[in-house]
KOLLOZA-920679 format. One record per residue (C-alpha): x, y, z; residue in three letters. Coordinates in steps of 0.1 Angstrom, whole numbers, plus 5000, padded with zeros to 4 digits. Each point is the difference from the previous one (the first is absolute). Last residue first. Layout:
N
XYZALA;...
//
This chain:
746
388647135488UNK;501449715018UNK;503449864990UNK;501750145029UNK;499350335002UNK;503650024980UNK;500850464997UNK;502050025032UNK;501949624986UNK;499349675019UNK;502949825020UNK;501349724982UNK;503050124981UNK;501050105036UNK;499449705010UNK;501949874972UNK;503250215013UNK;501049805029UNK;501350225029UNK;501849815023UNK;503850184983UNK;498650345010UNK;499049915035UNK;503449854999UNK;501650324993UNK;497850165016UNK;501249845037UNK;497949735014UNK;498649975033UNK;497849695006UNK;496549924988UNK;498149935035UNK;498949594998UNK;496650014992UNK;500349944968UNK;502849774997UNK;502249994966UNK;501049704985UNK;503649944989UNK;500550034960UNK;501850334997UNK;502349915028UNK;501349694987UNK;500750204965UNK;502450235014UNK;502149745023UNK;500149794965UNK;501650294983UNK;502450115029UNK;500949624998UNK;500850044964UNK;502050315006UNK;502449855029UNK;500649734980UNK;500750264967UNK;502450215020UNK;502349705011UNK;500349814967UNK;501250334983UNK;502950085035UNK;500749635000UNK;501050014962UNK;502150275004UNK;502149895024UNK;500349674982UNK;500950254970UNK;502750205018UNK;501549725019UNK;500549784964UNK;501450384985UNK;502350045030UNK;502249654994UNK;501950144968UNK;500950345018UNK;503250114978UNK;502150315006UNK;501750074963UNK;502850154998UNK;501250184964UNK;503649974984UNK;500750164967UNK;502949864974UNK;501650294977UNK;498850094963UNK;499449764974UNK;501749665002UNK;500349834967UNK;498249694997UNK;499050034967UNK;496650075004UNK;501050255018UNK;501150045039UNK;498550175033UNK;500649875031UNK;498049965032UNK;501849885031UNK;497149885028UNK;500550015035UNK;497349825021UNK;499750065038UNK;498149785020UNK;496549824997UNK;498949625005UNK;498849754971UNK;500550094967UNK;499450324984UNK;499049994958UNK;501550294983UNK;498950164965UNK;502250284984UNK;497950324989UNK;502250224981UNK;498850374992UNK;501550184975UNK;501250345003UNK;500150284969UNK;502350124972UNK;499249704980UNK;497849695010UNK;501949765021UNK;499149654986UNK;500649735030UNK;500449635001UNK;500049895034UNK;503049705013UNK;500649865032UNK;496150025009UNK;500249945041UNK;499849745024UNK;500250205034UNK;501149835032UNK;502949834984UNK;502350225006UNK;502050334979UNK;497950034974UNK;500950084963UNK;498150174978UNK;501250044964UNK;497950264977UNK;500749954966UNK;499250294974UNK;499150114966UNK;500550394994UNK;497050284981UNK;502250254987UNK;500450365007UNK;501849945026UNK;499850065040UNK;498949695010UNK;499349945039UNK;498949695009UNK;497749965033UNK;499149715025UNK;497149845011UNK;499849685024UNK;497449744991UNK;497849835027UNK;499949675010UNK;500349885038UNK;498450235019UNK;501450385009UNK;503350094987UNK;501350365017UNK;502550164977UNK;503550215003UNK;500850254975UNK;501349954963UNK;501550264980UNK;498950024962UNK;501649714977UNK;501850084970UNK;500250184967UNK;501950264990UNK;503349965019UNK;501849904966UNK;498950264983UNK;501150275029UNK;503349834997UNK;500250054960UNK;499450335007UNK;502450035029UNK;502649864970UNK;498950274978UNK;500450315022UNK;503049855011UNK;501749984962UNK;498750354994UNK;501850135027UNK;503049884993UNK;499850144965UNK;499850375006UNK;503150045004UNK;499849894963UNK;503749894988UNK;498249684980UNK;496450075001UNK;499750054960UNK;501249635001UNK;496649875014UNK;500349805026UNK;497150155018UNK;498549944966UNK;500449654998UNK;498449995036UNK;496850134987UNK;500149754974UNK;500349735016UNK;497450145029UNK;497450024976UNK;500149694983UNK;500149795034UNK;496650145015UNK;498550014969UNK;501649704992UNK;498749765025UNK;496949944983UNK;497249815025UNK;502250205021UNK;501049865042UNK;503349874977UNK;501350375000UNK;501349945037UNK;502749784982UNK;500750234973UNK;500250315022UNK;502949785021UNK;501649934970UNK;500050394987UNK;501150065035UNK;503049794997UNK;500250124960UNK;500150375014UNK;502849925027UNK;502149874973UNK;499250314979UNK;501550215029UNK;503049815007UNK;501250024964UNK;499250375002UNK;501850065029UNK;502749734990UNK;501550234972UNK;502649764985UNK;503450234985UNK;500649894970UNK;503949914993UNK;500650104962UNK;498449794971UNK;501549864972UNK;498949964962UNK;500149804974UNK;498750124968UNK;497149884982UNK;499249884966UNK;497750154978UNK;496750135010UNK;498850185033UNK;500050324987UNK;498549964969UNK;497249795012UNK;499650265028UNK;499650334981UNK;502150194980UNK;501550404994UNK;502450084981UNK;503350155017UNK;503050184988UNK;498950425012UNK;497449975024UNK;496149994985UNK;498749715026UNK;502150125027UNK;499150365004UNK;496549904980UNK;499149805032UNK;501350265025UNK;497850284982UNK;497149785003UNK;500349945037UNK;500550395006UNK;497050104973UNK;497649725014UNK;501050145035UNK;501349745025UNK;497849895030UNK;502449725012UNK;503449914986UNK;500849644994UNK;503350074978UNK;499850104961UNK;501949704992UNK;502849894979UNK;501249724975UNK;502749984972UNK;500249764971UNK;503449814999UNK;503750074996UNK;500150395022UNK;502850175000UNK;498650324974UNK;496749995012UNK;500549935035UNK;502450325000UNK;497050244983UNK;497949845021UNK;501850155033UNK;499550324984UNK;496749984991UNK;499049955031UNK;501850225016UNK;498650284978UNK;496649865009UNK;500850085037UNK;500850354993UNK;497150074973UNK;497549965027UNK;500950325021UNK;499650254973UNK;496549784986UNK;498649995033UNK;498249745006UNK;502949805017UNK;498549625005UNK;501249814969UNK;503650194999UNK;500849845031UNK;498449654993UNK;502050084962UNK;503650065022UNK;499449685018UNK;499449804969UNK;502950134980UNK;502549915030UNK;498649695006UNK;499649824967UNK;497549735000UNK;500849655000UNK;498549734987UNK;500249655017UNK;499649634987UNK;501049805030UNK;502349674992UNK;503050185017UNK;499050374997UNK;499250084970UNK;499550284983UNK;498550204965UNK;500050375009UNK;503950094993UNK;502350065032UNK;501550424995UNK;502849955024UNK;501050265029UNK;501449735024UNK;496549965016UNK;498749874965UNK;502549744996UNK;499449825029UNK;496250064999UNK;497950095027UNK;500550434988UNK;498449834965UNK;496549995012UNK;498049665001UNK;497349884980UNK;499249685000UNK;499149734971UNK;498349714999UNK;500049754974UNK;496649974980UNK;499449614999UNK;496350065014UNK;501450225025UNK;504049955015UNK;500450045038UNK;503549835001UNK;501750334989UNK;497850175033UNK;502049775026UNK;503550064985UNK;499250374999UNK;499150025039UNK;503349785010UNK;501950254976UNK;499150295017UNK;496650174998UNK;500150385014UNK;501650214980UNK;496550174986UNK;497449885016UNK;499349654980UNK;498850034963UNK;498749644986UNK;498949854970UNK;498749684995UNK;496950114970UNK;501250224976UNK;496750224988UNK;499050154963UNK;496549995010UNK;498150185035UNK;500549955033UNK;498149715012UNK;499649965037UNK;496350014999UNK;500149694975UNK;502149805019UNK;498050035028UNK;497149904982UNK;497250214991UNK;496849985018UNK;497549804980UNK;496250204994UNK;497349754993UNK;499249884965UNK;497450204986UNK;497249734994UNK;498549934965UNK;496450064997UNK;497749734978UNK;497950054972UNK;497949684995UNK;500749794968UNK;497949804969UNK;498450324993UNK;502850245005UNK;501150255024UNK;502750224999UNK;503149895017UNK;500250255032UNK;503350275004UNK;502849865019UNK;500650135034UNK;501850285007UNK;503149955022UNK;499549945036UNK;501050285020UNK;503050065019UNK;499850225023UNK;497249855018UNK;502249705007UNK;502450215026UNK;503649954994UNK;502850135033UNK;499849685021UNK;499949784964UNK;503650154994UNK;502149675006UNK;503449835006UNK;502150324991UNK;503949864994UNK;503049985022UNK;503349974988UNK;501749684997UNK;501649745027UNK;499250175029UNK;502450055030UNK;499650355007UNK;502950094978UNK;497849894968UNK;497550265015UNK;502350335008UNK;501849924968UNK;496549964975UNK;499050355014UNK;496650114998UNK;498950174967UNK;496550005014UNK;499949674975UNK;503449934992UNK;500750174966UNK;498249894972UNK;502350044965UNK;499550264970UNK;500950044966UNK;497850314988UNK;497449984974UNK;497350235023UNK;496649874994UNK;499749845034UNK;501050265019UNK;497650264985UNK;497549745004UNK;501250025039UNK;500050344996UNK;496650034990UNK;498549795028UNK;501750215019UNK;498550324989UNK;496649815004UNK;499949895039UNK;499849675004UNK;496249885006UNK;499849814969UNK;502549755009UNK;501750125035UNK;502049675001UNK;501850124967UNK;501050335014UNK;502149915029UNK;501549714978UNK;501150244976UNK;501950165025UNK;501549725020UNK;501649844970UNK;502750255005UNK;501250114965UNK;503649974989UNK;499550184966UNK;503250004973UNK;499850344986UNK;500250054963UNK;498050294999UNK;496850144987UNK;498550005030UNK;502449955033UNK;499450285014UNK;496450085000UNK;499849615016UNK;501850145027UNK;498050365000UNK;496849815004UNK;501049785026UNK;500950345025UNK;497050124989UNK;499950344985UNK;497149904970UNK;498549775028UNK;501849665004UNK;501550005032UNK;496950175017UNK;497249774984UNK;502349715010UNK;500050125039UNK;496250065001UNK;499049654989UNK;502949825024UNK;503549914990UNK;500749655014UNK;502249825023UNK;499250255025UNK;503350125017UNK;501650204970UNK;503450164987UNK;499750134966UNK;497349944973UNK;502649834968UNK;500750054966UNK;503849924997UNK;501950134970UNK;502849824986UNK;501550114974UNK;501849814974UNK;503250054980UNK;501649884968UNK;503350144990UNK;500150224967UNK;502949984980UNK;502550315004UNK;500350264974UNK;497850225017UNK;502850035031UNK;498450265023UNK;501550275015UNK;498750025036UNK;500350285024UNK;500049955036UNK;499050105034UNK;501650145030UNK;498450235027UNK;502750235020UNK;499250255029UNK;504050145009UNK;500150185036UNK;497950025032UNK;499150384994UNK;499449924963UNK;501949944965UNK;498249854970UNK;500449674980UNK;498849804970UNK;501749724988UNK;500449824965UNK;502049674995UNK;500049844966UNK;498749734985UNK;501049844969UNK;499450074961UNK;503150294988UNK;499850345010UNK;500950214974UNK;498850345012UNK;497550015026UNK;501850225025UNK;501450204964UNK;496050094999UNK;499249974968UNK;496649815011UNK;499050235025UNK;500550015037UNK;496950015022UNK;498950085033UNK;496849965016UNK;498950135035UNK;498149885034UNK;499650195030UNK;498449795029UNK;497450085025UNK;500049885040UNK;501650355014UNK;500450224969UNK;502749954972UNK;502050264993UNK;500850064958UNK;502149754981UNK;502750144977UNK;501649784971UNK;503349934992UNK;501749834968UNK;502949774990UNK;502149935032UNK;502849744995UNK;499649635012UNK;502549745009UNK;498149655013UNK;500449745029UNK;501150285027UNK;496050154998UNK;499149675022UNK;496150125005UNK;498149724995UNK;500050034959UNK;503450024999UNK;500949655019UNK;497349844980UNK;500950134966UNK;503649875012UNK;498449665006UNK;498349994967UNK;503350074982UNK;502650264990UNK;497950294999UNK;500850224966UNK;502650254999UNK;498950384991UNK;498450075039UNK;497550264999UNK;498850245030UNK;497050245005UNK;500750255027UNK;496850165018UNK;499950335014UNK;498450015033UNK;497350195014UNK;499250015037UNK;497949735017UNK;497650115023UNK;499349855035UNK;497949765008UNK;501249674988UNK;499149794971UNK;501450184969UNK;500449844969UNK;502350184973UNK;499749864966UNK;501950014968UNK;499049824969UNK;502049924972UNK;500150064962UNK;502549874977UNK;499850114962UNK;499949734974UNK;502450034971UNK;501849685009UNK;497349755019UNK;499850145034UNK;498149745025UNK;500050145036UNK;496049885007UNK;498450194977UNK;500850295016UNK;503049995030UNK;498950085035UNK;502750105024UNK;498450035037UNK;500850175031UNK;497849935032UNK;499850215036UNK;499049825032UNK;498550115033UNK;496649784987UNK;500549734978UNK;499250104964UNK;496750064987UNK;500450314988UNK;496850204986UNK;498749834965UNK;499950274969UNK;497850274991UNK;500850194969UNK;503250224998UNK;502049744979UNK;502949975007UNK;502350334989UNK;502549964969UNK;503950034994UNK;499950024959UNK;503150164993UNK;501549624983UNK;496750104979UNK;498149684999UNK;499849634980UNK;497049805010UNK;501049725034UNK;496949744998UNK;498649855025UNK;496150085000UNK;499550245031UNK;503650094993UNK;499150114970UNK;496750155010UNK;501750225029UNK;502650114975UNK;497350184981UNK;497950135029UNK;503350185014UNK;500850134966UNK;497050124997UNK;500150175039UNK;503450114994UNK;498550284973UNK;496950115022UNK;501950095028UNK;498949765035UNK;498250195033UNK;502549915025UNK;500149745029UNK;496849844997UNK;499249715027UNK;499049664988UNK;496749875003UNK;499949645004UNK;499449764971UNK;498949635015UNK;501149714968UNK;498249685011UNK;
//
């Protein structure tokens, strides 16, 4: 993503130097060095340009050549001067000396000395100055100079490279920035060359980009967007994480649209390209572990939803005849692409290819990956040439390797470090330093080299299309070099090569072994799934991308790792029994309730083992439980009680189906009173038989007294209302004659 900041305005600009200011700005802008006026000592450009960015309390020099140093005879040279000023006070002006040596750089190792700073490897003579105006607290000053064609500087300088330097005098002495100028040899045969240019996310934790993520690396300014930007219409070779398309595969038709246009874009590109390790993670950090290969995803069904991924349309209905009914054919339901399928990434790829953090894999690593051969493709890894023998001592090592039995290709170091530095500068008088480098360096590789050449753009993050395109054509449009792809590359027989001491980085290698422990462990617990894999898919490829190469030197790294690993824990203590307290058992079967806890999204299939402690209880040993997701279960587990009571401790454990334990082991006591349930209903019993003897004899009491005689002359006795009420017998009331009866009689 390319962020302008508003840069302060020193002076208002004359009309005349503005032109010429806009001019050279477009030739640097495209790389091309125009003949000029040796007088013509121009302004930069008064429009708004980036504030410093420089560490702060720090002060930055830079040469710059155009077009990335290359003067063909009658070009003119044009550089770049810039002052960057990160601390607080002002910096004064300066005048500016431009320097030239006339003898040509010896070799790539005297480039190297020059280039980082050793200004006793060359002899140069001053051939122009140039003024530079103060530069305010946190802005820079920025100026181009150029020396024309006829300039006696540029006179008769034969092909090679040649030191330049740029230097001023301040309060703490001599400021010097060095650089080069290269005279190419046209003459020369063309060496083949690739580039490789990865296409990668960054550093992640989630094995996959979500919805929101992809729309924001591929909009129009989208750090995805600008990669693949770069690389059309060139001959890059692509080394594309798998983990990309993948992201926007299981999405089907709910991914968002700009990313389902760059992955057609993708596809349609005619690049060579080869899958790096999905995430990018580190194949050295693994195959140090332990393993025996590289890990690989197992599944994406956790990240796929059915409903987007319709059924495709059914077939239209036969038209009827006379001698046949019309019948409807049935869509076919919707299949979920394969795991191979949402891994693709795109035609034109090498399968069994592998880029380790660069100068990491040693020869035990590369012996392991040359026996990982694809469907009778051999495999290939890419190393850096700093790791080789031959390389470290200042020698340009051709593409095409090997490394015992090991096929290897190896990039050149020097070029490929200069184009990751020239790939992330946006500015266009700071960007041409690095590139300069560059093509420097290939200049030598060209002219020693006895095979096709290889480099890299580096693993940079958030780069500019313009910056990362820029670095591409810098290597791709050098001076001696046509570009190829992989077949090219890798054809031909290969030259032996020998690797320096490595030194083993057991942090990492630690840390991916402690990932495939709890990886195991996940696996295990993952058996409570009717599918496994959307508990073991996810965390494969979540770890994969802790390991992710874009991590290597990340403070930030360590962190990540523990955030993952208490994820994994977290997983892992999901689902389990809920804290048991103490129970009373009354009678002698009853069952005992318990609780699972499941905190995924998934219903789980469990075993609950109970185990007593004596013989007083005979319980169910094993209950087969489904724990519906996010929520508790309840367990009912039946017990029998024999004869007598006491204490009871049971152990409950949790496993799956297949045996594997599932959280930790609970205890629960249980008090039981076998003999009190034979007490309680003889108890009982008595109590009902009792209350209805004494209400059938209150009964027969009753009716004895309504069927006794009653003496007349014998004095009625003393009876409270409530009896008088009960003697009263109703028919003779029904008896007694109405007011209005005169008793039959009229």
């Amino acid at each position: 993503m390319i962020v302008t900041r508003p840069r302060v305005r020193r002076r208002p600009p004359r009309r005349a130097p503005r032109l010429v200011t806009a001019a050279l700005a477009a030739v640097a802008a495209l790389g091309v060095a125009l003949p000029a006026p040796a007088f013509a000592a121009t302004e930069p450009s008064p429009t708004p340009t980036p504030t410093s960015s420089i560490a702060p309390g720090t002060t930055v020099f830079t040469l710059a050549p155009v077009s990335n140093g290359i003067v063909r005879p009658g070009d003119a040279l044009t550089v770049w001067l810039s002052l960057q000023n990160g601390t607080d006070a002002e910096l004064a002006p300066i005048e500016v000396t431009l320097s030239m040596g006339r003898t040509p750089l010896a070799s790539r190792t005297a480039l190297g000395d020059w280039l980082s700073g050793d200004l006793d490897e060359a002899t140069v003579q001053p051939i122009a100055t140039k003024a530079l105006e103060a530069v305010a607290p946190g802005t820079d000053e920025e100026g181009a100079l150029t020396l024309a064609p006829e300039d006696p500087a540029l006179a008769g300088l034969t092909p090679g490279v040649y030191p330049l330097v740029a230097s001023y005098t301040s309060d703490a002495g001599v400021v010097s920035s060095t650089s080069a100028v290269i005279v190419p040899d046209d003459s020369r045969a063309p060496v083949d060359i690739g580039v490789i240019v990865p296409i990668t996310a960054g550093p992640r934790q989630e094995g996959l980009l979500t919805s929101d993520e992809l729309a924001e690396l591929t909009a129009p300014d989208g750090a995805l967007t600008s990669q693949l930007g770069a690389v059309t219409g060139t001959d890059a070779i692509l080394a594309v994480d798998p983990a990309i398309p993948a992201a926007i595969r299981v999405l089907g038709t709910a991914a968002p649209q700009p990313a389902l246009e760059w992955l057609a874009q993708l596809d349609a590109l005619p690049n060579s390209r080869f899958a790096l390790q999905f995430g990018d993670a580190d194949v050295t950090a693994q195959l140090q572990s332990g393993l025996t290969r590289p890990l690989a995803p197992k599944s994406f069904t956790y990240a796929m939803s059915p409903d987007d991924f319709p059924p495709a349309t059914p077939s239209p209905e036969p038209t009827p005849t006379p001698t046949t009914s019309a019948t409807a054919t049935p869509a076919p339901g919707a299949a979920l692409p394969s795991t191979a399928e949402l891994l693709e990434i795109g035609p034109a790829d090498r399968a069994a290819m592998y880029w380790p953090a660069d100068g990491t894999a040693d020869t035990d690593v590369i012996a392991t990956l040359g026996g990982l051969a694809t469907d009778d493709t051999a495999s290939l890894t890419v190393i850096p040439s700093a790791t080789t023998r031959a390389g470290a001592a200042g020698a340009t090592v051709a593409a095409n390797g090997s490394v015992g039995d090991a096929g290897v290709l190896v990039y050149d170091s020097d070029v490929s470090e200069a184009l990751n530095e020239g790939s992330e500068r946006d500015e266009t008088w700071l960007r041409g330093a690095p590139l300069t480098a560059a093509t420097a360096y290939l200049a030598f590789a060209t002219a020693e080299s006895t095979g096709p050449l290889l480099v890299t753009v580096g693993r940079g993050e958030d780069r500019s299309r313009l910056g990362l395109g820029t670095a591409i054509t810098a290597a791709a449009a050098a001076p001696g070099v046509d570009p190829r792809g992989l077949a090219v590359l890798a054809s031909g027989a290969p030259t032996a090569v020998e690797l320096t001491d490595i030194e083993a980085t057991p942090e990492r290698a630690a840390a991916a072994s402690a990932l495939v422990g709890d990886e195991n462990e996940l696996s295990r617990f993952a058996t409570i799934l009717d599918d496994p894999s959307l508990l073991t898919g996810r965390e494969r490829n979540a770890m994969l991308q802790v390991l992710g190469v874009a991590w290597v030197g990340d403070p930030e790294w360590p962190t990540a790792l523990a955030d993952h690993r208490a994820a994994t824990q977290t997983t892992l203590g999901s689902v389990g029994l809920l804290p048991t307290t103490p129970t009373n058992l009354f009678g002698s079967r009853a069952p005992l309730q318990f609780w699972v806890h499941n905190d995924l999204p998934y219903p789980v299939n469990l075993v609950l083992y109970t185990t007593p402690d004596n013989l007083r209880l005979d319980v169910q040993g094993e209950t087969t439980v489904v724990a519906t997701p996010q929520s508790n279960t309840r367990v009912d587990v039946p017990v029998q009680a024999r004869v007598g009571r006491g204490e009871v401790t049971l152990t409950l454990q949790l496993r799956s189906p297949a045996f594997v334990a599932i959280g930790e082991p609970e205890t629960v006591d249980i008090n039981v009173w076998a003999d009190w349930e034979g007490v309680g209903i003889a108890a009982l019993a008595v109590v009902v038989g009792g209350l209805v003897v004494i209400g059938i004899v209150r009964t027969v009491l009753r009716m004895r007294r309504r069927r006794r005689p009653v003496d007349a002359a014998a004095p009625a006795p003393e009876t409270s209302d409530a009896q008088a009420a009960d003697a009263e017998d109703p028919a003779d009331e029904a008896s007694t004659p109405s007011a209005g009866d005169d008793g039959g009689e009229k």
